[in-house]
C-alpha positions as CSV (number, residue, x, y, z in Angstrom):
1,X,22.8,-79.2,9.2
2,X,22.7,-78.4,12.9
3,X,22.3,-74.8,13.0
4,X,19.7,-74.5,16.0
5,X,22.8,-75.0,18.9
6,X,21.4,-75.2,22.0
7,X,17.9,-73.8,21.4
8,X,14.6,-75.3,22.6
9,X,12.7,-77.4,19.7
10,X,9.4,-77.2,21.1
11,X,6.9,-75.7,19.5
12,X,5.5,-73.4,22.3
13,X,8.9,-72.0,22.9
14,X,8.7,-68.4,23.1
15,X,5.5,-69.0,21.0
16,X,4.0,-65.3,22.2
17,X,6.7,-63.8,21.6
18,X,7.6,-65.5,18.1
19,X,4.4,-64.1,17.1
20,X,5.3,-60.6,18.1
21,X,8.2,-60.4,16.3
22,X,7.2,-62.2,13.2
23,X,4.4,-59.4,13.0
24,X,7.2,-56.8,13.6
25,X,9.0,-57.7,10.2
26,X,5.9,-57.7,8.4
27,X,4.7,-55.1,8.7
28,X,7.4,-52.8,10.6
29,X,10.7,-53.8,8.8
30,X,8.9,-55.1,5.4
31,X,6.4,-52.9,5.0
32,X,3.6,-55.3,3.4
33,X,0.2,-53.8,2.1
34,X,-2.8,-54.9,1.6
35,X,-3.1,-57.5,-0.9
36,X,0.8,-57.9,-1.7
37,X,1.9,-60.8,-2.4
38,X,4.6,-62.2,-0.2
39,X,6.6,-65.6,-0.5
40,X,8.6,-67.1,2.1
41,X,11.0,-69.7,0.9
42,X,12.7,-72.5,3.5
43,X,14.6,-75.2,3.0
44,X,14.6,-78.6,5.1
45,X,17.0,-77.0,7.6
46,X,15.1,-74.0,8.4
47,X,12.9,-73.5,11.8
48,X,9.3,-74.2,10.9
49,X,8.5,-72.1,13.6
50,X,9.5,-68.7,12.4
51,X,7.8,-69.8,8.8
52,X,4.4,-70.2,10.3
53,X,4.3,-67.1,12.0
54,X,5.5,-65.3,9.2
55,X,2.8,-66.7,7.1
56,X,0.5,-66.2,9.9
57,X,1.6,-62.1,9.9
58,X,1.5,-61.8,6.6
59,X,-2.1,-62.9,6.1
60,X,-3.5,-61.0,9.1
61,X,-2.5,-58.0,8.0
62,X,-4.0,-58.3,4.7
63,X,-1.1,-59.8,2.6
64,X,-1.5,-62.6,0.8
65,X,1.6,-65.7,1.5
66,X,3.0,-68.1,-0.5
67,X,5.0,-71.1,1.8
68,X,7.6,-72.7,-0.4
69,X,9.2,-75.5,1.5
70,X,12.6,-77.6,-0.8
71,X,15.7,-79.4,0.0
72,X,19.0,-77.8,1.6
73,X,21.1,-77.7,-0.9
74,X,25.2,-78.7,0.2
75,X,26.2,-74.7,0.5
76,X,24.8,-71.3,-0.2
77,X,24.8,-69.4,-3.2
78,X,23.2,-72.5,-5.8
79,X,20.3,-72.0,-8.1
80,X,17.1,-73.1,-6.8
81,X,14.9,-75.4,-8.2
82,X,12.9,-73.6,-10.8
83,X,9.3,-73.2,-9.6
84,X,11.1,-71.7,-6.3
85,X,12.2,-68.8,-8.9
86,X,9.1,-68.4,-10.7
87,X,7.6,-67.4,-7.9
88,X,10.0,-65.1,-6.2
89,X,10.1,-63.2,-9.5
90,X,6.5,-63.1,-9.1
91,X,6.8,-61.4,-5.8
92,X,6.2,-58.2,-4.3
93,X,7.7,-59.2,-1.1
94,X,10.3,-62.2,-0.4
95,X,11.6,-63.5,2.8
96,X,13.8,-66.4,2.4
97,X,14.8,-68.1,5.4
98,X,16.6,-71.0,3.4
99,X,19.4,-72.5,5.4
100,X,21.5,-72.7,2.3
101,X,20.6,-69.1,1.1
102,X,20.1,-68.4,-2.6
103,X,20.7,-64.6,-2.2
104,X,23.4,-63.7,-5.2
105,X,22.2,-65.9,-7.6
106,X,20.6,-65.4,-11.3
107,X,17.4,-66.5,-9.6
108,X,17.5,-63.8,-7.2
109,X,18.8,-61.3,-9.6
110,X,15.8,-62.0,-11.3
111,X,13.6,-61.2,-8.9
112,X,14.8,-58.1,-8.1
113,X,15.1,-56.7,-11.1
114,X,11.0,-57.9,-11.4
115,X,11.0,-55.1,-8.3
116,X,10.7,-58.0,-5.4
117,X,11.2,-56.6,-2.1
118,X,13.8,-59.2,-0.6
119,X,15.1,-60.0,3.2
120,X,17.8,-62.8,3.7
121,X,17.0,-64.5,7.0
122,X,18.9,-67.5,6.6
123,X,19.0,-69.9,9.2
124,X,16.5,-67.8,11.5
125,X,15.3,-69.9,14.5
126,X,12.4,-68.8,17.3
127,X,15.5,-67.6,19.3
128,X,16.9,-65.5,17.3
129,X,13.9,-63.7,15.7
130,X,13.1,-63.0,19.1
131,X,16.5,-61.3,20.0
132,X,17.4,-59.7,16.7
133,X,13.7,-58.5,16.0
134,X,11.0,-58.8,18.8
135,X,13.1,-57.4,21.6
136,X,15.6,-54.8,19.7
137,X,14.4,-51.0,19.6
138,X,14.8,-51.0,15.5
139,X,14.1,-47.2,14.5
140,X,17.0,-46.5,17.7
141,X,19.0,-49.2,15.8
142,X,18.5,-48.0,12.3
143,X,19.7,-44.2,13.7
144,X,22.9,-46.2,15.2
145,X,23.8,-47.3,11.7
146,X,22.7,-44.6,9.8
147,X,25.6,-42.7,12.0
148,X,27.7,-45.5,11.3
149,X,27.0,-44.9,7.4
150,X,28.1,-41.1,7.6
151,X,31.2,-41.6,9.9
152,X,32.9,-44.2,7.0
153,X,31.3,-42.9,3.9
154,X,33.4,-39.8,4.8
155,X,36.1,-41.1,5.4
156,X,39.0,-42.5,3.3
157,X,41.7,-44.5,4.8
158,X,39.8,-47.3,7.1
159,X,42.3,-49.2,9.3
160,X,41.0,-52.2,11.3
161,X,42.9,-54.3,13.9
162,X,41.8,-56.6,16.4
163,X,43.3,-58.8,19.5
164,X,43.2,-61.4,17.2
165,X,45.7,-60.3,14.5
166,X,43.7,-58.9,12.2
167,X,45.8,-55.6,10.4
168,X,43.8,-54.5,7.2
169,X,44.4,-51.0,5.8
170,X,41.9,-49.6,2.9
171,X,41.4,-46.9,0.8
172,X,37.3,-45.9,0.3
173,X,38.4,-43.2,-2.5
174,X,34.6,-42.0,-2.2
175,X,32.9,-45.4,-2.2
176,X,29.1,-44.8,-0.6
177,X,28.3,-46.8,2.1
178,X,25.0,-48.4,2.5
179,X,22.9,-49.5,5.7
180,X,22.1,-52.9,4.4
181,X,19.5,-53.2,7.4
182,X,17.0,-50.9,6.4
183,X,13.4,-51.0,6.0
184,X,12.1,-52.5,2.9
185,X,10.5,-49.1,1.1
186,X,11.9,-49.6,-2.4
187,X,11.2,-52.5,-4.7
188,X,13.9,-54.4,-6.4
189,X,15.7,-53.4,-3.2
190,X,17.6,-56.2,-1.4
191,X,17.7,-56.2,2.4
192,X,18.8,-57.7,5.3
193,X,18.7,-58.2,9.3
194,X,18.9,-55.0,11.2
195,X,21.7,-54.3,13.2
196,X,24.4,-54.3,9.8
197,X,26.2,-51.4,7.6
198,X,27.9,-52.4,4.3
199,X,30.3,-51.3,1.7
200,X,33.7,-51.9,0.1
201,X,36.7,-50.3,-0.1
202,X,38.5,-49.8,-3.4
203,X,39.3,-53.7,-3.7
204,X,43.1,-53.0,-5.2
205,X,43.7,-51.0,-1.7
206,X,42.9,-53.7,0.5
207,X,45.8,-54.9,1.9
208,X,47.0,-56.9,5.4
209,X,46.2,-59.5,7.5
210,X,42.2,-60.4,8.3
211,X,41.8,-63.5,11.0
212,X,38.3,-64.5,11.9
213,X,37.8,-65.6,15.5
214,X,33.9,-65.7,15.9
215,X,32.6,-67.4,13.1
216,X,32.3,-68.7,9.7
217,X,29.9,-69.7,7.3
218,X,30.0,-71.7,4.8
219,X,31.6,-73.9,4.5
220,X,28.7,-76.0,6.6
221,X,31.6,-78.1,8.3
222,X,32.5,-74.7,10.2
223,X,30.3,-72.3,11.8
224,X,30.7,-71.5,14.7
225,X,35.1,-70.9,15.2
226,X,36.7,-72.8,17.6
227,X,40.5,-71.3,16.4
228,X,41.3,-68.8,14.3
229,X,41.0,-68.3,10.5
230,X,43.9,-66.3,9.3
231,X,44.2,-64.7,5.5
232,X,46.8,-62.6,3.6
233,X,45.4,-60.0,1.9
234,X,47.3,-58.8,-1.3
235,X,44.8,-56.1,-3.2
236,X,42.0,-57.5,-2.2
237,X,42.9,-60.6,-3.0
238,X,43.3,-63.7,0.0
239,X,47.0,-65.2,-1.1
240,X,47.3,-67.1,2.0
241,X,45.8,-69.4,4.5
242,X,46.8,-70.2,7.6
243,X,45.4,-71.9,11.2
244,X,44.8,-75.0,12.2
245,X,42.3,-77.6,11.2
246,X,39.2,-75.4,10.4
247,X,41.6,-73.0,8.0
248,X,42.0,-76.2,6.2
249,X,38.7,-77.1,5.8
250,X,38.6,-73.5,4.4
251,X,41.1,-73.7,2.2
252,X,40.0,-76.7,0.7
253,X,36.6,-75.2,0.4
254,X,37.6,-72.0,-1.9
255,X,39.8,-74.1,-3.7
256,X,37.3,-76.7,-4.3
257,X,35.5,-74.3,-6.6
258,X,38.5,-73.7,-9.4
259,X,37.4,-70.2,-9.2
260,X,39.5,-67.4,-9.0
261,X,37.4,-65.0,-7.9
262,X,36.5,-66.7,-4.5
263,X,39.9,-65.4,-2.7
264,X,38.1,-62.0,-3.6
265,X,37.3,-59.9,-0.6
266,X,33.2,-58.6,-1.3
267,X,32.7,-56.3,1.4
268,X,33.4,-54.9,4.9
269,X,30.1,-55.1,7.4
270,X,29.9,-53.6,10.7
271,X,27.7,-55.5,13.3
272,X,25.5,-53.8,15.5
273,X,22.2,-55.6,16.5
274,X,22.1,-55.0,20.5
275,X,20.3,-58.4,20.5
276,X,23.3,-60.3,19.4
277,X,25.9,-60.6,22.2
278,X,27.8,-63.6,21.1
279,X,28.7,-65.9,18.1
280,X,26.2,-68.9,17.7
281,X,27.0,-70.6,14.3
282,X,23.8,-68.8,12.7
283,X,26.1,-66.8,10.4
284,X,23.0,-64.0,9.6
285,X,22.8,-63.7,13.3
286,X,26.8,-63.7,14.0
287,X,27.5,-60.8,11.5
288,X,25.5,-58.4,13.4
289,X,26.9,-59.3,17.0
290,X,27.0,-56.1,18.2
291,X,30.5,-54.3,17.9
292,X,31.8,-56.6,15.4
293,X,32.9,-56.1,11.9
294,X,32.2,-59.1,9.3
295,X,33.7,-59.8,5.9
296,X,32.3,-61.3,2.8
297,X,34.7,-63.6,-0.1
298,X,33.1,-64.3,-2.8
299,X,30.2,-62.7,-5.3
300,X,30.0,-59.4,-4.6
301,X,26.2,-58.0,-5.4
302,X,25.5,-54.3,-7.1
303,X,24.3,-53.4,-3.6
304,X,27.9,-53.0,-2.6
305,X,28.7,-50.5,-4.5
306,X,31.9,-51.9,-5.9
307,X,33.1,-54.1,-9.1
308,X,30.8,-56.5,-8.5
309,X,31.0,-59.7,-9.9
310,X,29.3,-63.2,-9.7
311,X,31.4,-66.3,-8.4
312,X,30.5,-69.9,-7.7
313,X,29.4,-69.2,-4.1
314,X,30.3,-66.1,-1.2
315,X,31.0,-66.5,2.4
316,X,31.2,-64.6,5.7
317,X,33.4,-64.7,8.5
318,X,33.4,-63.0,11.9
319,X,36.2,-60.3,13.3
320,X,35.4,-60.2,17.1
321,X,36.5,-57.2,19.3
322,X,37.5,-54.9,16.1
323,X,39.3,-51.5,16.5
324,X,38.1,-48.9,13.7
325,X,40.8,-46.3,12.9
326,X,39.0,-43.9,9.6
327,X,41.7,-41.5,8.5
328,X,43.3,-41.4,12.0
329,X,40.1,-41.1,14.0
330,X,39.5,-44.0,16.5
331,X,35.7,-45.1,16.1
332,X,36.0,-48.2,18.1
333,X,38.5,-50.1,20.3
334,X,38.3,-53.7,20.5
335,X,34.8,-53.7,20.1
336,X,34.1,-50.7,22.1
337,X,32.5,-47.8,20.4
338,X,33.8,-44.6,21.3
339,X,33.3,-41.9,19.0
340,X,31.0,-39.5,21.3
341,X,28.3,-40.1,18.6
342,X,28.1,-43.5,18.8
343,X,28.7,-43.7,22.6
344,X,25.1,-41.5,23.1
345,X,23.2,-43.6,20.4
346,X,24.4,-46.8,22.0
347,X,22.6,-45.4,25.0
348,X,20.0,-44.0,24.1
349,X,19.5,-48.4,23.1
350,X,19.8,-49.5,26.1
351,X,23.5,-51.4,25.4
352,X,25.5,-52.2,28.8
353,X,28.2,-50.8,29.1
354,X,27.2,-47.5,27.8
């Protein structure tokens, strides 16, 4: 599973800073109290690194943590082994930083209806908890996406194109929209990275061409994209795959499962984490590169908003550069924000350009 691409090993890489930010999503982003128990699961692919200073944080300010190291499983989205969901279920906090993520599955379900307070952090290395966490202004981040939120829950006809070929038109018809960043102040809440906003259209209105060009994950034989991923959307369903080699590995993927429900499109994201600047093949850390919008096929969660349904596994891909039409109003162009809005909160963050 190489996932760490061209990132210092060592353990005293950005070991200060490491620290800083692990503390930062303690107690900052995940709100742990005195006493709480808090379990961080990790799999054999996962940075040992960001586990230790997460146990570290946790302890220190008064929590009390659970390290639960297993195998990586082949992709995302299986059961783990059963001890691994005792204990979540037992949790009041639980970061999983599990290469091959177990968010959407009974076990996880489990736990949040127990009231767990979950973070997916899959694939999270030194480098990236650094950018996405240590260094990134979150409250000035969270009142980016909470604008974000308003300006597409109000709307209902959501166009997006990009350089690309992507040229997917959707109806909202009053669907609420959710920050999927956020803090962690409500239990049996999931969560995840700052920097994302999430939701899904009516899935019958989704309709057009979507072609990822940054990245996409899993299968793990992909990642990072080196040509483009292109899919025909017919009511939110993928009827077509097309590209060169990696689209084939995709396709072989989804079909692999002999489940319907796979071609399902899950949910529109919209990235946004200032410390994300490029695609890296750490699929948590690509769906918030800032500007670009991310799709989920697959299980969609209750989070959503939507159907929701459960299939034999989920996965993202990237949409670089997007341009963001809702009901005629031009949000962003090709990966630009421009609504006046958005322009004066992307400043007041510090983004060039701006």
């Amino acid at each position: 599973m190489d996932f760490v691409i061209g990132t210092e090993g060592r353990d005293e890489f950005l070991f200060l800073e490491v620290a800083k930010s692990a503390k930062k999503l303690v107690e900052d982003v995940m709100l742990v109290k005195t006493d709480e128990n808090v379990v961080i699961t990790a799999d054999t692919s996962t940075d040992k690194r960001v586990v230790d200073a997460t146990a570290r944080a946790v302890y220190a300010a008064g929590g009390v943590p659970t390290v639960i190291w297993y195998e990586t499983r082949p992709t995302a989205v299986v059961e783990p082994p059963a001890p691994v969901a005792g204990a979540v279920k037992n949790a009041d906090v639980w970061i999983e930083y599990s290469y091959a993520y177990i968010l959407h599955t009974n076990a996880w379900k489990e736990a949040l209806k127990s009231g767990t307070r979950y973070i997916c952090l899959t694939g999270m290395d030194a480098l990236m908890m650094v950018n996405t966490i240590g260094r990134v202004d979150y409250p000035k981040m969270l009142e980016l996406g909470e604008r974000l939120r308003q300006l597409v829950e109000s709307a209902d006809e959501v166009i997006i194109k990009s350089p690309a070929g992507t040229d997917l038109t959707a109806y909202n018809r009053g669907r609420r929209v959710r920050q999927s960043g956020k803090l962690a102040d409500t239990p049996g809440e999931p969560i995840m990275l700052g920097g994302q906003v999430s939701w899904c259209p009516v899935e019958e209105t989704i309709n057009g061409r979507l072609v990822f060009d940054g990245a996409l994950w899993p299968p793990a034989e992909i990642g990072l994209l080196r040509s483009p991923v292109v899919l025909t959307l017919e009511k939110g369903v993928v009827t077509r795959v097309e590209g060169g080699a990696e689209a084939k590995t995709f396709e072989r993927w989804l079909a692999g499962f002999n489940d319907p429900t796979m071609y399902h499109l899950a949910h529109y994201s919209l990235g946004f984490n200032p410390g994300v600047t490029r695609c890296t093949g750490r699929i948590v850390e690509d769906e918030r590169v800032f500007g670009c919008i991310e799709m989920g096929l697959g299980s969609q969660g209750p989070q959503i908003g939507g159907k929701t349904w459960k299939s034999a596994s989920h996965t993202d891909g990237i949409v670089l550069n997007p341009t963001i039409i809702l009901d005629g109003e031009v949000i962003e162009e090709e990966g630009r924000y421009v609504h006046p809005d958005l322009v004066r909160l992307c400043r007041d963050l510090g983004v060039p350009g701006y």
